[in-house]
Each structure stands twice: as structure tokens, then as C-alpha cells.
N, C-alpha and C positions, 0 to 999 in steps of 0.2 A: 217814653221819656225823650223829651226833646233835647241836644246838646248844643251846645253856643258851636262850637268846636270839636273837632275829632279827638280832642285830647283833653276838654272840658269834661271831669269825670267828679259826678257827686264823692263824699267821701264815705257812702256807704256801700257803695260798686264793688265787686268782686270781678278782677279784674286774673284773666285765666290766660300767660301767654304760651305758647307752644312754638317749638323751633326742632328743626329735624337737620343732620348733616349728614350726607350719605356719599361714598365712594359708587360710582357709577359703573366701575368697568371691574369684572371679573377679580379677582372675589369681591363677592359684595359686601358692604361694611353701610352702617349706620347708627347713629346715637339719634335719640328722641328725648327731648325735654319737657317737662309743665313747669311749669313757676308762676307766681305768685307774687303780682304788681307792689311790690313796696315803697317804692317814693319813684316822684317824677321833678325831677327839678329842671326849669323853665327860666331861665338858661344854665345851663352849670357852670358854677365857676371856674376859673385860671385852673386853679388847683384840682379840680375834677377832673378838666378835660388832660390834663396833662399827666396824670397820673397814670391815667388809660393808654394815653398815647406812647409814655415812657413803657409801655408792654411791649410795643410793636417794634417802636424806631429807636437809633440810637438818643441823646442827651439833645444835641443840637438840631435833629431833624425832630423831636419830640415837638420840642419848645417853638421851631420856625411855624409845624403844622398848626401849634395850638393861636400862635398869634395869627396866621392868615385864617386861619377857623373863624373866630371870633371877631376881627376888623373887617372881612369880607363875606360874612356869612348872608344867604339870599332867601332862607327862611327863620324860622324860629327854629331853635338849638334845644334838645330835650336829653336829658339825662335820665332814662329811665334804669331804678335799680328791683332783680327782683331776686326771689328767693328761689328755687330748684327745690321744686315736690316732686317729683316723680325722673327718673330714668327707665328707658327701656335701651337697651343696645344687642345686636346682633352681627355676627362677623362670620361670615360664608364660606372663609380660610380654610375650615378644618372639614368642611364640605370635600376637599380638593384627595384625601387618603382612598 
């Protein structure tokens, strides 16, 4: 199957993302994810990217990043949401008795 784009996905694709965070240094720690592509919005709205962003930053730094995001942005803007089917996690900590 040919795609227009990397992000041009028919709507009968099954779409499998995976994402790992791992602590590098002694003890070891890691979380592993699968999820499950549920919408991609192209571009997300004011109110998406800001909601996200109000996680990180405070109110004023929220709302400054989400305007200069959006008025200065140098590619396409994607909002991808998806669902968490699987966890795997291990922590090395108790290695240490």
C-alpha cells in the first residue's frame, strides 16, 4: 500500500504505537507501552494544544507556547490520541537487598 504521506493512514489500518521510558543509571527502572491509534487531528485546536500544554507550564507560559506553536509553526501540527493496551514495568530497586 502506497501512502500520500507518513501520516496519510486509510481508516481501516491498525495502527500499533509503542513507547519505552527507562532510567539509565543504577537502579534500573523502566515502563513499556502499546496503545492503540485513536484519532489524529491535523492540526489540533487552540483548545487541544492548550490543555496539554496547561500539564506542563504554568497559565501564562501555557497559553504564550500554544500561540507561538501555532502562528510559527514550520511543519504540520498533529495531535495524535491513543488508547494504552498493554503495560509492562520493571524497577531493579529491590535488586539492591
Amino acid at each position: 500500500m502506497q501512502l500520500s504521506s507518513p501520516l496519510a493512514l486509510p481508516t481501516a489500518c491498525l495502527v500499533l504505537i509503542f513507547r519505552c521510558v527507562q532510567k539509565e543509571n543504577y537502579p534500573y527502572k523502566y515502563v513499556t507501552v502499546e496503545s492503540s491509534l485513536v484519532a489524529a487531528d491535523r492540526p489540533p485546536t487552540h483548545e487541544q494544544m492548550l490543555a496539554i500544554a496547561r500539564r506542563y507550564l504554568p497559565e501564562p507560559a501555557a497559553a504564550a507556547f500554544v500561540a507561538s506553536g501555532l502562528d510559527q509553526r514550520t511543519g504540520e501540527l498533529v495531535l495524535f490520541t491513543v488508547r494504552p493496551d498493554r503495560w509492562a514495568t520493571f524497577d531493579f530497586a529491590g535488586d539492591l537487598d
